[in-house]
C-alpha positions, -999 to 999 in steps of 0.1 A, spaced: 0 0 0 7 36 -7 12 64 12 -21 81 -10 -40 49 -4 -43 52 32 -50 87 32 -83 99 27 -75 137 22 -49 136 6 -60 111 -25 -84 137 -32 -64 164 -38 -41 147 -59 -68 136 -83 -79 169 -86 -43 183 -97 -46 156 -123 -75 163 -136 -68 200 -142 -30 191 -154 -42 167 -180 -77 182 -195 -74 157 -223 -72 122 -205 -100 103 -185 -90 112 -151 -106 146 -155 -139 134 -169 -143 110 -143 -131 134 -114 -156 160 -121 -186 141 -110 -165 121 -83 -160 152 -67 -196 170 -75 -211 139 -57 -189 138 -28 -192 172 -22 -229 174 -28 -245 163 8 -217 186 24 -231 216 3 -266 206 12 -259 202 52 -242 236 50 -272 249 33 -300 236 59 -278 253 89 -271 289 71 -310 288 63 -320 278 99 -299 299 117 -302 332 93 -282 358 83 -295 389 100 -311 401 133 -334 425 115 -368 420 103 -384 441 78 -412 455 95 -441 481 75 -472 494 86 -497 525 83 -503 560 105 -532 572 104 -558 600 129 -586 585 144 -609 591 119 -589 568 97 -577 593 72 -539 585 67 -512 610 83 -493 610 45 -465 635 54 -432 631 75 -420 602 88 -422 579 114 -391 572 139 -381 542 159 -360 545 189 -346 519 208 -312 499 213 -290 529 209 -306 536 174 -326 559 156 -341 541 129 -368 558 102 -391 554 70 -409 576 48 -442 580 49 -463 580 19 -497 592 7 -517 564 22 -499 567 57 -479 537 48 -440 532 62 -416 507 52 -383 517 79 -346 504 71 -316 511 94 -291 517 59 -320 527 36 -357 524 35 -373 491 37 -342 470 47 -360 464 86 -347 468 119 -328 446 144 -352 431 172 -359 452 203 -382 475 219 -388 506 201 -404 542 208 -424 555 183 -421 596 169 -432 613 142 -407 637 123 -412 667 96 -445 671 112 -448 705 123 -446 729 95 -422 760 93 -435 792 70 -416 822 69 -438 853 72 -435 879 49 -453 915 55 -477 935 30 -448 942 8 -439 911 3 -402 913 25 -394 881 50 -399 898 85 -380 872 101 -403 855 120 -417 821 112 -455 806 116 -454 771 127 -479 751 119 -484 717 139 -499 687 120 -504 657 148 -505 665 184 -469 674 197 -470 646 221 -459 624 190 -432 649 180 -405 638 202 -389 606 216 -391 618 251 -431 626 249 -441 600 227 -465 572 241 -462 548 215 -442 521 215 -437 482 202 -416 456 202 -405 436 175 -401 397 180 -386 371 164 -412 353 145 -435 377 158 -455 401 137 -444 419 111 -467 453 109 -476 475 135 -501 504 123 -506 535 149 -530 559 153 -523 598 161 -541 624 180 -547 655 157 -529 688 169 -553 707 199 -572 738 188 -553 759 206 -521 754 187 -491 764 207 -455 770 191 -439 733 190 -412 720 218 -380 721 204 
């Protein structure tokens, strides 16, 4: 017996150098699915585990905003606070949000989350009868300023592995009395 006969790892490898020195002879035709077979229920193992365990902690989460009356709050957008992050998404004309941590719709990591609204108090420079910028601003507030800042904000959720994926809210309009927003 040889020294390549006993070893297991090492017969392999030098059948592979043969097949790729020699493209013209037998070896390599016969090496090619030799090896595609023995390496085929190592392939399919590592498979099953990367698709079990997952790739990423983040889920991709949407969901709607909209004032009790149903009609959708379809400016700004909505922010998520929580494990050291600030985390947002646009939202559009039917109230709908789709957050990302890099970009818009790639989800967030699990956690507990505050939720804010942002770009939701309006800022309109006034100008006076002849048209010149006096240099004061009106602001207007669209949602009740509760929802305007992490630290006054009563929403919150959590997101959960293999738990829900949307999580709609619903926002007080801004009171009558409309004072200049907290900032």
């Amino acid at each position: 017996m040889s020294i390549f006969e006993d070893n297991k790892i090492l017969l392999p490898i030098i059948l592979l150098v043969e097949c790729w020195r020699n493209p013209n002879n037998e070896v390599r035709k016969s090496c090619h699915w030799s090896f595609g077979f023995r390496l085929l229920p190592t392939f399919c193992i590592m498979f099953l585990i990367l698709l079990n365990t997952g790739c990423s902690n983040k889920v991709k989460i949407y969901g709607t905003v909209t004032f009790p009356d149903g009609e959708p709050v379809n400016f700004g957008s909505v922010c998520f606070e929580g494990n050291g992050k600030t985390i947002s998404g646009y939202l559009n004309e039917k109230g709908d949000y789709f957050p990302g941590e890099l970009e818009d719709g790639d989800g967030i990591p699990f956690g507990v989350y505050k939720v804010w609204l942002s770009g939701t108090v309006l800022s309109e420079e006034i100008f006076n009868k002849r048209g010149e910028a006096t240099g004061k601003n009106q602001y207007t507030v669209r949602v009740a300023e509760k929802y305007t800042l992490p630290a006054t904000t009563d929403l919150t959720f959590e997101v959960k592995r293999g738990g829900s994926k949307r999580f709609d809210f619903t926002v007080e309009r801004p009171s009558k009395t409309g004072s200049k927003p907290q900032r």
